[in-house]
Residue frames as qw, qx, qy, qz and C-alpha x, y, z in Angstrom:
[[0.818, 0.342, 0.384, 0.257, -38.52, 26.13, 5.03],
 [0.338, 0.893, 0.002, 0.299, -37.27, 29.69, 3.73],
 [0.342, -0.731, 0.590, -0.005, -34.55, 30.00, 6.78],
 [0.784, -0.291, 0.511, 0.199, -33.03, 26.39, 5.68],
 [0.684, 0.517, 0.273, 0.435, -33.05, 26.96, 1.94],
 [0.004, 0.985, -0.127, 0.118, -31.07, 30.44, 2.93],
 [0.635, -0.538, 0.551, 0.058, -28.94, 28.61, 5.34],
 [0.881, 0.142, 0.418, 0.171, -27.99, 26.14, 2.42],
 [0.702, 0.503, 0.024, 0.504, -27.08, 28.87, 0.08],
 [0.024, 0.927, -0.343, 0.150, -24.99, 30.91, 2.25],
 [0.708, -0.346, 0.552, 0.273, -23.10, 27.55, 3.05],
 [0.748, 0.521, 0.261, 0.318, -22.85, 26.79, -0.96],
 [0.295, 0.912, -0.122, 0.258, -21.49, 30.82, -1.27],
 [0.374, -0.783, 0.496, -0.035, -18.94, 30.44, 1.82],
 [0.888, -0.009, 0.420, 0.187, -17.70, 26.98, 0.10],
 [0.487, 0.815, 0.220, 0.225, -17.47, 28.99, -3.46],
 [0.075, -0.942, 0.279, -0.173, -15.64, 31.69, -1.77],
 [0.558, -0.572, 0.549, 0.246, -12.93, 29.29, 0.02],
 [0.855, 0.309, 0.372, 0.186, -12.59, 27.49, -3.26],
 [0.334, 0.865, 0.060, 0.370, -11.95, 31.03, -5.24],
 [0.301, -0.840, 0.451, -0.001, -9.01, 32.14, -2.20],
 [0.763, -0.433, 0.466, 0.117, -7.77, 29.06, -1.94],
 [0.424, 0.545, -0.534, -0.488, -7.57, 28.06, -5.86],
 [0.888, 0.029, -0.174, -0.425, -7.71, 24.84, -7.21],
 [0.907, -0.352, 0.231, -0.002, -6.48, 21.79, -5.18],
 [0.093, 0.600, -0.772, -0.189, -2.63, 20.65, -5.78],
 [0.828, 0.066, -0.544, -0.121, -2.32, 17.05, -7.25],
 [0.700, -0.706, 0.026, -0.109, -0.93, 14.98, -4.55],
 [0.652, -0.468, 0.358, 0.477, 2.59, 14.53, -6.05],
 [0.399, 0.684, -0.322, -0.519, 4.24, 15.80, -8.81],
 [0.931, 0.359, -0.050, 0.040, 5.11, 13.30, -12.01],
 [0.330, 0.644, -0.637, 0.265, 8.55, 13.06, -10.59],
 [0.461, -0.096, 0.769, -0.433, 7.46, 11.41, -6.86],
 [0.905, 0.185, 0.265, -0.277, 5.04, 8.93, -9.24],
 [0.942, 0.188, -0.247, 0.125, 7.18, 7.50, -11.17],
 [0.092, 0.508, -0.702, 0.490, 10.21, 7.43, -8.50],
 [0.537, -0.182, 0.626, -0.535, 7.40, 5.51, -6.50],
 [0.882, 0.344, -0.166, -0.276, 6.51, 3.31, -9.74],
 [0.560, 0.577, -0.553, 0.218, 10.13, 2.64, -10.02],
 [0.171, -0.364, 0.785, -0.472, 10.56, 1.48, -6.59],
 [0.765, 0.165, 0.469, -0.409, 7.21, -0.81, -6.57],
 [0.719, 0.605, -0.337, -0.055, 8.70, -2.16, -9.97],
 [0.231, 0.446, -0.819, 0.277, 12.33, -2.84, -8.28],
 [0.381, -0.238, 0.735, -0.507, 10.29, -4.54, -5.47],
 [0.815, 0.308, -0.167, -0.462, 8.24, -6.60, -8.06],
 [0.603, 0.602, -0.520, 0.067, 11.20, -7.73, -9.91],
 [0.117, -0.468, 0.745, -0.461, 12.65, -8.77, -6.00],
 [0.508, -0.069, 0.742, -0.432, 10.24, -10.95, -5.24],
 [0.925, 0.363, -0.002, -0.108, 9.98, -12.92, -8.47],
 [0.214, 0.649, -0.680, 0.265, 13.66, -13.31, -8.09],
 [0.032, -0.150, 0.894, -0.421, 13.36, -15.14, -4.86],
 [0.807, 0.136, 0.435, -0.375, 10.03, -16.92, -5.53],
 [0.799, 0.435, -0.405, -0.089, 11.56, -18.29, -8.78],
 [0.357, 0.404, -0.776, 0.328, 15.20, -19.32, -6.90],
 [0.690, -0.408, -0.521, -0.294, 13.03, -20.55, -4.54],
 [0.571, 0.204, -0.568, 0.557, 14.74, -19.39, -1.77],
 [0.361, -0.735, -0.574, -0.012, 13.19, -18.95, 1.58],
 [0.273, -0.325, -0.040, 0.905, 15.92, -15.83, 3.08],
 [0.155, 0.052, 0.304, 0.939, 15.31, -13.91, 0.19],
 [0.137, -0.558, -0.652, -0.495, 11.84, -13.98, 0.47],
 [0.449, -0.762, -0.445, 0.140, 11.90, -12.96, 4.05],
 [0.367, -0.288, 0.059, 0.882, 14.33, -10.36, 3.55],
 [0.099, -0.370, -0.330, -0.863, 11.87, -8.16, 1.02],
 [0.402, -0.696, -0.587, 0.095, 9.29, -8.77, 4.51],
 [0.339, -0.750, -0.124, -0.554, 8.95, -5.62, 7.08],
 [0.151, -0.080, -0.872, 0.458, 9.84, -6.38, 10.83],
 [0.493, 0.282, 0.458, -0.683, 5.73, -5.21, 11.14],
 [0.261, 0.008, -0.776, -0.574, 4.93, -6.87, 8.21],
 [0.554, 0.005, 0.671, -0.493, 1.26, -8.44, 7.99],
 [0.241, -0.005, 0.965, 0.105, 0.38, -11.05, 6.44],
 [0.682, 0.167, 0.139, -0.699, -3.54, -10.85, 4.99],
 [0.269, 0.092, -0.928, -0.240, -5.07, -14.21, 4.06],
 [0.527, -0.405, -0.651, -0.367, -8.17, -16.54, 4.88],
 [0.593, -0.512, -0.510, 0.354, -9.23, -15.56, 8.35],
 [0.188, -0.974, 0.014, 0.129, -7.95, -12.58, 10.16],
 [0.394, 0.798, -0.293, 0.351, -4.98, -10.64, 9.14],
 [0.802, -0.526, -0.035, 0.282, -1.81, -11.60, 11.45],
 [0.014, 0.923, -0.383, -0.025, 1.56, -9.79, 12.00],
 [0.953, 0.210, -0.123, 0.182, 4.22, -12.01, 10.46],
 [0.648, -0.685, 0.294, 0.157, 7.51, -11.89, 12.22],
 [0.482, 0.580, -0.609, -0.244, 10.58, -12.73, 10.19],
 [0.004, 0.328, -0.944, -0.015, 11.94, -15.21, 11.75],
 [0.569, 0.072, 0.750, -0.329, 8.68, -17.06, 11.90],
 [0.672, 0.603, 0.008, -0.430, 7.71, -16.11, 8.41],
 [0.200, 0.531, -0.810, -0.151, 11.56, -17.66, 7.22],
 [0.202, -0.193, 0.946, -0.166, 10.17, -20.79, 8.63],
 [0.639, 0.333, 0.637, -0.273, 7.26, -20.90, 7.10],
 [0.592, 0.664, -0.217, -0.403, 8.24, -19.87, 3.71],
 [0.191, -0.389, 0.898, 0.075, 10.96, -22.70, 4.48],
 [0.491, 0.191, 0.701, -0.481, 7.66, -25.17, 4.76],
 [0.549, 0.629, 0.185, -0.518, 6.05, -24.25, 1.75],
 [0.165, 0.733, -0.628, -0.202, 9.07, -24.12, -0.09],
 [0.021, 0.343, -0.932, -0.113, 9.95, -27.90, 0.69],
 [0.694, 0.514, 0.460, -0.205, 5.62, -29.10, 0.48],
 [0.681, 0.663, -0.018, -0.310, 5.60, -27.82, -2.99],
 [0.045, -0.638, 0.734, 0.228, 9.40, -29.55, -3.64],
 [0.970, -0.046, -0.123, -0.205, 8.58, -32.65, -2.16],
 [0.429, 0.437, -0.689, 0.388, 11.87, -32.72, -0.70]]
């Protein structure tokens, strides 16, 4: 019992010690790379209420990935454009009623 509760604190002190060389953790970006990455997840917002309002099936598949995946009821699937254009076509003319 006395060799494990040793063994614990000379791990705790050798942890202490890298902590005290190393100093204290950088952030993972500075507040320039967040909001340059806000500002891009914002423009891509703003893109795809554009082309879900104008209802327009391109545009939607043009803000897509060529690995894009899908996630929805069931198992995640890897959405293709050109198949996804056709189904956002689909949707697009169910919810018309054209």
């Amino acid at each position: 019992m006395r060799l494990r509760s040793v063994a614990v604190l000379v791990c705790a002190v050798i942890a202490m010690a890298g902590q005290v060389i190393q100093g204290p953790a950088a952030s993972a970006g500075s507040d320039d790379d967040r909001a340059t990455d806000r500002a891009a997840i914002e423009r891509a917002f703003q893109q795809d209420i554009a082309a879900t309002v104008s209802r327009d099936p391109v545009a939607l598949t043009e803000l897509w990935t060529d690995d894009a995946i899908r996630l929805g009821r069931g198992q995640a699937e890897v959405a293709r454009r050109p198949s996804e254009r056709a189904t956002n076509a689909r949707r697009l003319t169910r919810v018309s009623g054209c």
